[in-house]
C-alpha positions as CSV (number, residue, x, y, z in Angstrom):
1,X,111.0,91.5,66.1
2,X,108.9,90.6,69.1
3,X,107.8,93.0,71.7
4,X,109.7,91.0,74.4
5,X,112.7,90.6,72.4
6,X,112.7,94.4,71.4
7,X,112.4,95.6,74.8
8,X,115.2,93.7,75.7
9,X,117.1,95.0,73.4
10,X,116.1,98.5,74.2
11,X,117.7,98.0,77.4
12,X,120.4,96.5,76.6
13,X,121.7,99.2,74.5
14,X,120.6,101.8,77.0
15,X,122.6,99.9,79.4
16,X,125.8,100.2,77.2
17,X,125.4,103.7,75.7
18,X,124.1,105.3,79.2
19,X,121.6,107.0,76.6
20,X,120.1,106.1,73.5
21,X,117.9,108.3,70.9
22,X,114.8,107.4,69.8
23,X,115.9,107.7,66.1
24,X,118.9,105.7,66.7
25,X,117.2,103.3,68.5
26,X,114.4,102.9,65.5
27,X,117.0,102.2,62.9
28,X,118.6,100.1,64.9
29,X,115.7,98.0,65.2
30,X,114.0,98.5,62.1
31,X,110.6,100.0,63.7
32,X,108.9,102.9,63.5
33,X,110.1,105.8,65.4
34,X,106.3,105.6,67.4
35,X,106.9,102.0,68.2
36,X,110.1,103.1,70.2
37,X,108.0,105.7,71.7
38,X,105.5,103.2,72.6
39,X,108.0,100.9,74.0
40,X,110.1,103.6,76.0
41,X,106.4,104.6,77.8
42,X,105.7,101.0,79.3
43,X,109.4,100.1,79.8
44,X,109.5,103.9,82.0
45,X,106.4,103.0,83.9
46,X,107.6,99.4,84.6
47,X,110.5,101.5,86.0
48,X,112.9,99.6,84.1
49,X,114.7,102.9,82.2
50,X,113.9,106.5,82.1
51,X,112.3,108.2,79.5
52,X,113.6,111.5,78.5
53,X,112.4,113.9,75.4
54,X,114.1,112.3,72.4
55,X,115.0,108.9,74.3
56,X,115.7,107.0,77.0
57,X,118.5,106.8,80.1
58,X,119.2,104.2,82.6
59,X,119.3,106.8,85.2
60,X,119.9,105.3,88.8
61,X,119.6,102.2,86.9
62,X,121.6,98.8,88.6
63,X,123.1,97.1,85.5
64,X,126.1,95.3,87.6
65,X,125.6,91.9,87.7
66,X,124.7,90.0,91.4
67,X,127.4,88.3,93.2
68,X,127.2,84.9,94.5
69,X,125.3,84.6,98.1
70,X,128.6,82.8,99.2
71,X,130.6,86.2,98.4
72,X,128.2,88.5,99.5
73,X,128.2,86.9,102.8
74,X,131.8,88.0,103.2
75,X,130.9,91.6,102.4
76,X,130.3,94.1,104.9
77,X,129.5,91.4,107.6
78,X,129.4,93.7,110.5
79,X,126.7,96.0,109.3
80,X,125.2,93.4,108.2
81,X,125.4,91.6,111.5
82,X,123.8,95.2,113.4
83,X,120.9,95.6,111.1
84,X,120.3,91.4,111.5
85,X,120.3,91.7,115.4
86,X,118.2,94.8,115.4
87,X,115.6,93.6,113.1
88,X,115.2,90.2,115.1
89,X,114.0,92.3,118.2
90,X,111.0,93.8,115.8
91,X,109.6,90.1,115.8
92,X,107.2,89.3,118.9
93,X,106.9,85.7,120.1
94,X,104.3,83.4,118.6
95,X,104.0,85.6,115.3
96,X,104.0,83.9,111.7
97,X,107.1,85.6,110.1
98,X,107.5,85.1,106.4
99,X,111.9,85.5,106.1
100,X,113.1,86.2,102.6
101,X,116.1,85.3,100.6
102,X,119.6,87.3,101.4
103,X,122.7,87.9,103.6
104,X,121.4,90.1,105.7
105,X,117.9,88.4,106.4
106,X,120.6,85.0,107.1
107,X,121.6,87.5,110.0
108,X,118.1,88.5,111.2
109,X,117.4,84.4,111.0
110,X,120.1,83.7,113.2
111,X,118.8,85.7,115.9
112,X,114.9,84.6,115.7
113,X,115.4,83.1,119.7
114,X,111.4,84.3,120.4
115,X,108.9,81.5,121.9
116,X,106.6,79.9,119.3
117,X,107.4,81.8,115.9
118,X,106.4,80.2,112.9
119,X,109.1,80.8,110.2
120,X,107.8,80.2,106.1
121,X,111.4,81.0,104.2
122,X,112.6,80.1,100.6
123,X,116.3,80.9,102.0
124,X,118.3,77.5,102.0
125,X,120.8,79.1,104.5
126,X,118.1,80.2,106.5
127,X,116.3,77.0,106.7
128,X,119.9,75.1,107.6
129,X,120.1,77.6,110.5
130,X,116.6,77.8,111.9
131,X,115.5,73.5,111.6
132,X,118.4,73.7,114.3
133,X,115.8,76.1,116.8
134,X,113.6,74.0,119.2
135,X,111.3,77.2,119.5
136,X,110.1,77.6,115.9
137,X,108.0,75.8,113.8
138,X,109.8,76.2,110.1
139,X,108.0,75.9,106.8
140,X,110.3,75.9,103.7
141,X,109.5,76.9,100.1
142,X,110.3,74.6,97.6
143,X,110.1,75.1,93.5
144,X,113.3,76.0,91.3
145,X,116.9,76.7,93.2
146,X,118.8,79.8,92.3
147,X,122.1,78.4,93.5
148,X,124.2,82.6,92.7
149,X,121.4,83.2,95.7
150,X,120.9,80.2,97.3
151,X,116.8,80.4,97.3
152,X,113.9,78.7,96.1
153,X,111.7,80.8,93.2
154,X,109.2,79.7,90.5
155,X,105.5,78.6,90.2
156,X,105.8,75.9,93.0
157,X,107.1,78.8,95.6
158,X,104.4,81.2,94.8
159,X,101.8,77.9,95.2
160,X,103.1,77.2,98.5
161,X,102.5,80.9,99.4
162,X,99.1,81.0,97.8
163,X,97.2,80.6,101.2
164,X,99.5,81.4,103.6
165,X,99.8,84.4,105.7
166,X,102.1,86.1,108.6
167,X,102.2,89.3,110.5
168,X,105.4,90.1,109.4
169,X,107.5,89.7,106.5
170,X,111.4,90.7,106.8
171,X,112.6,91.6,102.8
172,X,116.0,92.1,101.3
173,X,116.0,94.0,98.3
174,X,118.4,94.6,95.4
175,X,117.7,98.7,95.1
176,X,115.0,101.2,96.6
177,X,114.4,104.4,95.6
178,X,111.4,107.1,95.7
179,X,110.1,106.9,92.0
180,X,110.1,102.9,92.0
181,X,110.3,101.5,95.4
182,X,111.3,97.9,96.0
183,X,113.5,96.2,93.0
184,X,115.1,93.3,92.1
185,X,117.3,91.9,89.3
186,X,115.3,88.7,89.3
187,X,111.9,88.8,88.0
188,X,111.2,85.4,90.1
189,X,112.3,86.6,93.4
190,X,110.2,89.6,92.8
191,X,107.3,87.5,92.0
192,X,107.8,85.9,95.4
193,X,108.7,89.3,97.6
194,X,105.3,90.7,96.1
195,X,103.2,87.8,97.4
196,X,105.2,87.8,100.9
197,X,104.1,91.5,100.7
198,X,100.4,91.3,100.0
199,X,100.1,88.5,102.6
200,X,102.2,90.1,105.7
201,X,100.6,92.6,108.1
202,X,103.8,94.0,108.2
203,X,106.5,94.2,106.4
204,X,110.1,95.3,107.7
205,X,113.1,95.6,104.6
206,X,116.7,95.0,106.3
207,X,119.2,97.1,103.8
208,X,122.5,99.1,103.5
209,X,122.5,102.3,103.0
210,X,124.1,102.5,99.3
211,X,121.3,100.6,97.7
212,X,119.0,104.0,98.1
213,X,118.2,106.2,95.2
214,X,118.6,103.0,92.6
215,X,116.7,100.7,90.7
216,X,117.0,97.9,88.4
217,X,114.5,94.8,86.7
218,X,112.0,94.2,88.1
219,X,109.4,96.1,90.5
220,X,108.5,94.5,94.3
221,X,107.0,96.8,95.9
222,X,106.0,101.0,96.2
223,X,107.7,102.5,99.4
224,X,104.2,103.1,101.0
225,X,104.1,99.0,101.5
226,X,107.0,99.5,103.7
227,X,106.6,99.6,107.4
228,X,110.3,99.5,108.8
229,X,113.7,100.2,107.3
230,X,116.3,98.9,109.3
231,X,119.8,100.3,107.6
232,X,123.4,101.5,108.2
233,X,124.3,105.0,109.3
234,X,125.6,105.8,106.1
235,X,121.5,106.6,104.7
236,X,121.3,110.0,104.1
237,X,119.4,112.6,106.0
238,X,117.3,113.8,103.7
239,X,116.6,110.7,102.9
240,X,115.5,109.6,105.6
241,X,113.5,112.5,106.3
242,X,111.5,111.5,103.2
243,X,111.1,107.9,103.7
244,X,109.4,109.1,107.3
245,X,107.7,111.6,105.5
246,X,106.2,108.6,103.3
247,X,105.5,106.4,106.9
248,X,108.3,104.5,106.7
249,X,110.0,103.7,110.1
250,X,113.7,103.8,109.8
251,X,115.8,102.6,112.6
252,X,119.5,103.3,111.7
253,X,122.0,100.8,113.5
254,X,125.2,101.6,114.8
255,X,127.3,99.7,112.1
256,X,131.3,100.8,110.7
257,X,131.0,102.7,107.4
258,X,132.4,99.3,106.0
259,X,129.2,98.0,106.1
260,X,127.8,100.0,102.9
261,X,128.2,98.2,99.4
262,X,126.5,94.5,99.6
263,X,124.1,93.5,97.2
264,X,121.5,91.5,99.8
């Protein structure tokens, strides 16, 4: 069995069994017991499981699968709403503002009323909303269309980006947490948040508090990348003290405790 396949595997049966040994996990793949080993040691440090003695966890590990942007958009629309308005005021007028895929970035797009802002987005919704806005000049990403999250990914994306450059980038983000930072359950918006990251001066995430402390596919970004949190008033204290102990900026909006549970 191929390496790819195998570690896909791997994860899937962690996924179901909440644990799985490293003998089992051998026999069930017909490998040696050092191969799993092997595997469990790069699928741990691409923070995609957790490697214990004798086998493997998901541990805070996101398995559920991601509702459609038109559902989400439904959920928690309040908070959502307070951590759009609020992040919108972090933007100064003519800065380059590179606007990410999501709900809650849809929000901060809606509220984008500074002079001479240029906007680069990959969000259809956002790109509907902001063509409408006489005081921006809007760049969209074209490439492949994930219609479950209404966004343009793939190699032509990441072309478009290859040379292009804000002072801010405003993220979503599927999960955050201390040990793996910024992650997403689709390996091609990652690829595209990563870019918008290394190219921003500064990068701001807009999320609800219950996606802290989890982690799922694929890695984004470390938490020392971030600049700003803008969340819900449901984000733990000590939490929060250790994202500001890391650097991180987190402004908490005033939003109902309704707002907690969206997935972007």
């Amino acid at each position: 069995m191929r390496k790819d396949k195998r570690s896909a595997r791997i994860l899937e049966l962690i996924a179901e069994q909440g644990f799985a040994a490293v003998k089992v996990l051998s026999q069930t793949l017909g490998v040696s017991e050092m191969t799993i080993r092997r595997d469990l040691q790069r699928l741990d440090a691409e923070g995609k499981m957790v490697r214990h003695h004798g086998g493997a966890t998901s541990g805070g590990f996101e398995t559920n699968p991601e509702h459609p942007f038109s559902t989400r958009r439904r959920e928690s629309m309040q908070a959502k709403v307070a951590i759009g308005v609020h992040a919108a005021t972090l933007v100064a007028a003519d800065e380059v503002v590179f606007l990410d895929g999501g709900t809650t970035t849809l929000e901060v797009a809606r509220r984008l009323t500074q002079e001479r802002l240029t906007v680069v987005s990959n969000s259809l919704p956002a790109m509907q909303v902001l063509h409408k806005m006489p005081n921006l000049k809007l760049f969209g990403l074209g490439g492949e269309f994930i219609s479950d999250n209404q966004c343009f990914v793939g190699p032509d994306a990441l072309g478009a980006m290859e040379n292009r450059y804000a002072n801010v980038v405003i993220l979503s983000t599927t999960c955050l947490s201390f040990e793996r930072g910024l992650t997403n359950r689709d390996a091609r918006e990652a690829d595209l948040k990563r870019l918008m990251v290394d190219h921003a001066d500064r990068v701001i995430l807009v999320m609800d508090s219950t996606k802290m402390n989890k982690q799922t596919f694929s890695h984004v970004c470390g938490i020392d990348q971030l600049d700003i949190l803008v969340t819900d008033a449901g984000m733990r204290a000590e939490d929060r003290a250790r994202l500001e102990q890391a650097g991180v900026q987190v402004e908490v909006v005033n939003a109902p405790s309704g707002g907690a549970g969206s997935q972007g």
